[in-house]
C-alpha positions as CSV (number, residue, x, y, z in Angstrom):
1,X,149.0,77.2,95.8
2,X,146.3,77.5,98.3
3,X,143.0,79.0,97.7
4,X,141.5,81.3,99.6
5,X,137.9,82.2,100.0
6,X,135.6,84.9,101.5
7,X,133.0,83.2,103.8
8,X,129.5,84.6,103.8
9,X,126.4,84.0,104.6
10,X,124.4,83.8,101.4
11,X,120.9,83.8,102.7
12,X,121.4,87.6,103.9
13,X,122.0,88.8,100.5
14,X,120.1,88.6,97.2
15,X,122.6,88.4,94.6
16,X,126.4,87.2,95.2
17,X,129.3,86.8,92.4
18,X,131.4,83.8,92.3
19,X,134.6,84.9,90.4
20,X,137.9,82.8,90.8
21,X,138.8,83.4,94.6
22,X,136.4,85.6,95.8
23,X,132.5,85.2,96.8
24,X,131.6,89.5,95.6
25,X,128.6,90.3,97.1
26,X,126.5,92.4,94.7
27,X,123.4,93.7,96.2
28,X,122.4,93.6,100.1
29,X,119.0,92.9,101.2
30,X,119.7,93.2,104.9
31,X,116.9,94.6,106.9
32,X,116.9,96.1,110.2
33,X,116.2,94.8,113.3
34,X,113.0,96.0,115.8
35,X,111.4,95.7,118.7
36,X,108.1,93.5,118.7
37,X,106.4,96.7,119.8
38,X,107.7,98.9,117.0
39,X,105.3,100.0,114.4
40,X,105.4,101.9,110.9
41,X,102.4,104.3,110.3
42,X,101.6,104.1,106.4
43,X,99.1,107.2,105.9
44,X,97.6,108.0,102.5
45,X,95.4,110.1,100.4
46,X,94.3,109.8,96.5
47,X,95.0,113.8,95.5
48,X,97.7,116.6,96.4
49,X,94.9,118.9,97.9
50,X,93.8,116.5,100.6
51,X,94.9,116.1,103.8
52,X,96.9,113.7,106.0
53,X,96.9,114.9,109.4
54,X,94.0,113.3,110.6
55,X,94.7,109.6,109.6
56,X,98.0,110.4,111.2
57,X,96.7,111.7,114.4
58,X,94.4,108.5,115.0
59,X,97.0,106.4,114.0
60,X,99.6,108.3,117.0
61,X,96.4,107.9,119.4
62,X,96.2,104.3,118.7
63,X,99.8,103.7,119.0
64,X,99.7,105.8,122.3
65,X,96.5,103.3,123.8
66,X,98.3,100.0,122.6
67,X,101.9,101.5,124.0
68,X,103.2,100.8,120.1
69,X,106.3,102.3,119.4
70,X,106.4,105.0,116.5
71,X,109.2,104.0,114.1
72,X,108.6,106.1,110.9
73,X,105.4,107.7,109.6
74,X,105.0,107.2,105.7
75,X,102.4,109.5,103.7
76,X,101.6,109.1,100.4
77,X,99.4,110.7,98.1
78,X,98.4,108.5,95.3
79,X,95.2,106.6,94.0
80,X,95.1,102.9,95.4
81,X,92.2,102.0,93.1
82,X,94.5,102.9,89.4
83,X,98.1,102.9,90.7
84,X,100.6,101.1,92.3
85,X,101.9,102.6,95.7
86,X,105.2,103.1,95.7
87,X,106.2,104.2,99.1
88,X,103.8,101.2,100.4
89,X,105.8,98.9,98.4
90,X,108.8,100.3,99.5
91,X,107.6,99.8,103.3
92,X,106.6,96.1,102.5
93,X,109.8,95.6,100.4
94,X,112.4,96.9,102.7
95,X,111.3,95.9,106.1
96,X,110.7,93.1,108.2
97,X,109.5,91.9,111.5
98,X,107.5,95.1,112.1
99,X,104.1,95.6,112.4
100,X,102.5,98.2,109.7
101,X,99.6,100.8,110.7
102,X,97.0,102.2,108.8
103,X,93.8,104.4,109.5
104,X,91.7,101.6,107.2
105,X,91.8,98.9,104.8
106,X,90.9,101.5,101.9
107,X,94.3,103.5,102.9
108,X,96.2,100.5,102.4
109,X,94.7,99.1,98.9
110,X,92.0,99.8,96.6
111,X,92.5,97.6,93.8
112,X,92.7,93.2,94.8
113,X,95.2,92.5,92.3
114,X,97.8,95.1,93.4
115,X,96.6,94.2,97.3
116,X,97.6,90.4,96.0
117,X,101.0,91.7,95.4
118,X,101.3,93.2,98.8
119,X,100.4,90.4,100.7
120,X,102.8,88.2,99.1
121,X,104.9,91.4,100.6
122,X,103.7,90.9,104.0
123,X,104.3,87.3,104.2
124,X,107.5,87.3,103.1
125,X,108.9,89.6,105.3
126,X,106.7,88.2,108.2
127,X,105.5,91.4,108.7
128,X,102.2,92.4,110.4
129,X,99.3,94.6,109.4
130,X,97.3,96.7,111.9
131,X,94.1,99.1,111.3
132,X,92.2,101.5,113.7
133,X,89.3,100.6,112.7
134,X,89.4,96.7,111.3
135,X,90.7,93.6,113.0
136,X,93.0,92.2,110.4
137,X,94.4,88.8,110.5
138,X,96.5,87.6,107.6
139,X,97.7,84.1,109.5
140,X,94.3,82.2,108.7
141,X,92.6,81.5,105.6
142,X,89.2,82.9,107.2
143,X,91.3,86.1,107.6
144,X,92.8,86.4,104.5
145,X,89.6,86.1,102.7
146,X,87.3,88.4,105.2
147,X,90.4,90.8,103.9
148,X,90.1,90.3,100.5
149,X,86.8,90.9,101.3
150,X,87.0,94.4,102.1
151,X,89.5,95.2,99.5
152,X,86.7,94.2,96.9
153,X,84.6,96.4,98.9
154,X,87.0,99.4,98.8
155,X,87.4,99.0,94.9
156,X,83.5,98.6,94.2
157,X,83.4,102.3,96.1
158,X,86.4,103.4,94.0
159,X,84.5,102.3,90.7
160,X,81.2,103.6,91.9
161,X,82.4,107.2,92.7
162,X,84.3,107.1,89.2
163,X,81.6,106.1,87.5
164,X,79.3,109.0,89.0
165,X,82.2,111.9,88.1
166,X,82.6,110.4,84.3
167,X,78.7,111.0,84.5
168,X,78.4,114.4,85.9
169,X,81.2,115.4,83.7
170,X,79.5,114.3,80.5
171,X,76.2,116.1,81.2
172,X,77.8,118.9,81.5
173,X,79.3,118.6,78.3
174,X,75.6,118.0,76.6
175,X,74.5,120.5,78.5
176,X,77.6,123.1,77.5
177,X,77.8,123.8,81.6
178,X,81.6,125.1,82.2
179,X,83.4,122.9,84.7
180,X,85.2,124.9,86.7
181,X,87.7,123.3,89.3
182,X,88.3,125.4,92.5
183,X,91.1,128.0,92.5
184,X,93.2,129.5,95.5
185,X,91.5,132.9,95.6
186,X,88.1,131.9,94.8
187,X,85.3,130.0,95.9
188,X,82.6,128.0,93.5
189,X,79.4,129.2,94.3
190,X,76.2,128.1,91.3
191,X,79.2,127.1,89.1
192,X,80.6,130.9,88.9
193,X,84.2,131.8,90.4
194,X,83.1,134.4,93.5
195,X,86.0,136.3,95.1
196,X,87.2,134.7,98.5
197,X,88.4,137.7,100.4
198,X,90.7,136.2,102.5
199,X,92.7,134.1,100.1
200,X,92.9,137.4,98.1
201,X,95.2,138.9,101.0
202,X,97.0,136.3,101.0
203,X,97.8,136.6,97.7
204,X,98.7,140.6,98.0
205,X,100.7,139.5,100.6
206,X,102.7,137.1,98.5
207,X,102.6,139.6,95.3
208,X,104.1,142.6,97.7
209,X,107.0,140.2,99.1
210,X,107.7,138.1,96.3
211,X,111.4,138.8,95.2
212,X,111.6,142.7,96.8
213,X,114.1,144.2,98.7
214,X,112.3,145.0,102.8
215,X,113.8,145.4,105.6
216,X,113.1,143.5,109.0
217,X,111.0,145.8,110.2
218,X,108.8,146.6,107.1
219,X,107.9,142.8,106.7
220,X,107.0,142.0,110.4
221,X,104.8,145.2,109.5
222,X,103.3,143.7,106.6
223,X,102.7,140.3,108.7
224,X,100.6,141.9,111.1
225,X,98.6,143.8,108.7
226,X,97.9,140.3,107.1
227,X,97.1,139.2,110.2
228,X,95.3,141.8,111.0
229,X,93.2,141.3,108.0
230,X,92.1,137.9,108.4
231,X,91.2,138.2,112.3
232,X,94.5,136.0,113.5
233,X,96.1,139.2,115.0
234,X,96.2,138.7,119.2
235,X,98.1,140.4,121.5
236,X,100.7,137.4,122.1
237,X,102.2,138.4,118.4
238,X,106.0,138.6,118.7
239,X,108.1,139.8,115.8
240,X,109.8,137.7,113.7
241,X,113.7,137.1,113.9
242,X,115.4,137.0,110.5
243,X,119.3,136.0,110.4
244,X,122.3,136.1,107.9
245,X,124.8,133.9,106.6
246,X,126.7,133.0,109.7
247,X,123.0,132.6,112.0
248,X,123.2,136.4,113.7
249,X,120.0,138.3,113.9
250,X,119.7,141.1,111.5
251,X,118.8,144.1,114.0
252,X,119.6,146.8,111.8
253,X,116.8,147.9,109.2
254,X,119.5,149.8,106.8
255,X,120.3,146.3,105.8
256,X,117.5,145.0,103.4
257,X,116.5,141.2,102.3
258,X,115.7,139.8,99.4
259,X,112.4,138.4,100.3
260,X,112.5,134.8,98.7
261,X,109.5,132.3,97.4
262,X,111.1,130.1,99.8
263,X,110.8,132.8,102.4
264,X,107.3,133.8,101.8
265,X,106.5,129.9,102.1
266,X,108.4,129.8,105.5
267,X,106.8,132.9,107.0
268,X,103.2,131.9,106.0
269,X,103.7,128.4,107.3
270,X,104.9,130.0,110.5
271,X,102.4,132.0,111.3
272,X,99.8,128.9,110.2
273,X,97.9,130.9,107.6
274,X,98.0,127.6,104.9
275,X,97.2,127.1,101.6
276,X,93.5,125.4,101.7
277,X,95.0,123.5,104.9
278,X,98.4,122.8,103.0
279,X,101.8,124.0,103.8
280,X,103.0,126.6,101.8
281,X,106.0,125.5,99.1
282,X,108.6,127.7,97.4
283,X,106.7,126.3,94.1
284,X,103.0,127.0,95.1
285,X,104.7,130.8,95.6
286,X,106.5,131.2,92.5
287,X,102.9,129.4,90.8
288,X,100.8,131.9,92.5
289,X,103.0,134.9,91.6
290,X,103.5,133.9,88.1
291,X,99.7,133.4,87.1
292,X,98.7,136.7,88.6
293,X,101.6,138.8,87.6
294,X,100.2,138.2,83.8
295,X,97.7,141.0,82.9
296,X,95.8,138.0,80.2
297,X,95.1,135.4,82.5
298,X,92.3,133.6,82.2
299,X,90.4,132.7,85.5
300,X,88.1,130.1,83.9
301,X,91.4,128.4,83.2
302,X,93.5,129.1,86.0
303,X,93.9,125.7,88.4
304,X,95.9,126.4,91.8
């Protein structure tokens, strides 16, 4: 009876199974291939309401001036200072042989023990770190600790700004001062809620759509008076196509459409009138048009 074997090459995986016969491979850890001039842009906030764009933009500018190839752009919006990052981990996990960009060090970690982590990351999977505004290098001891240095930096800010919110936040509370957090439809002005006009027809826009039967020609009507309202109207504004099942343009206006959250979202986002600079989501919609629809809310409570 001869045996017979599989052959593999056990450094390319992390876990194998050697049952009678057979060599099973478990789990694969093989990694792709890239070009020495390929690059992953890691781009990252600490809260939902901030914005990304212009960490990405300087990162595609410096990629553009160093003729870096644009692999993947990650965003992530997370605190580096009290969490782990998980899409940075997965970059640093899953990936070798690339080079890794970030706006700053302070995108990339807050907090030296989880940065400690990630560097073991890097090392492993030879891969290479790049900033726009820092020369990083990672090969020397010198480097490392000049790093390290700025990491420690990063986290005395993070601790620092922390420490002056838990303090404003408590005086308030001595001083029974409401803290009010801003809302999509107001502005804060001397700690009071004032009216902010224009996110107001945004919202009567929303509440007149939301789930109502309109022809074609009634909501490119309603666009343009929204339009209209906030100044964005110009002569260049073409009507919007809408289409059925099977992709054909819905000309005629006996036919009415069920105006969706996820349509509202797409028609807002597609004339670029944003939420506070944010895209427009079928959830911000139906969270909009829930809290205003009921007749007892409470705007001191009310967090959009």
């Amino acid at each position: 009876m001869s045996l017979k074997r599989k052959i593999v090459d056990i450094e390319k995986h992390d876990i194998i199974d050697i049952t009678g016969d057979e060599i099973k491979i478990i789990k694969s850890k093989k990694h792709k291939e890239f070009d020495e001039k390929d690059v992953i842009i890691y781009a990252r906030v600490s809260t939902h309401d901030q914005n990304l764009e212009a960490q990405i933009d300087i990162c595609k500018v410096y990629c553009n001036e160093n003729e870096l190839n644009i692999i993947e752009i990650i965003e992530e919006k997370c605190s580096a200072y009290r969490f782990r990052q998980p899409q940075l981990h997965n970059i640093l996990s899953n990936n070798k042989n690339i080079k890794i960009l970030v706006y700053c060090v302070d995108r990339f970690s807050r907090n030296i023990l989880f940065c400690e982590e990630y560097l073991q990351l890097i090392e492993k999977n030879n891969l290479t770190l790049l900033s726009t505004k820092e020369m990083i290098d990672l090969k020397s001891a010198i480097g490392k600790f000049e790093f390290k240095s700025k990491i420690l930096q990063a986290e005395l800010e993070a601790n620092k700004i922390s420490e002056r919110v838990k303090l404003n936040i408590e005086y308030k509370k001595r001083n029974n001062i409401q803290i009010l957090r801003p809302i999509y439809g107001y502005n804060i002005e001397n700690n009071k809620r004032v009216k902010n006009e224009s996110e107001y027809y945004v919202i009567d826009f929303i509440l007149s759509l939301y789930e109502k039967n309109k022809s074609t020609s009634q909501i490119n009507r309603m666009i343009k008076q929204l339009l209209s309202k906030l100044n964005k109207l110009d002569n260049e504004f073409v009507n919007m196509d809408f289409f059925d099942n099977d992709g054909d343009i819905l000309h005629d206006d006996n036919i009415l459409i069920n105006v969706s959250p996820e349509l509202i979202s797409s028609i807002l986002n597609n004339i670029r009138v944003y939420k506070k600079n944010k895209k427009w989501t079928k959830k911000m919609i139906d969270y909009i048009y829930n809290k205003m629809v009921d007749d007892s809310i409470d705007m001191n409570n009310l967090i959009i």
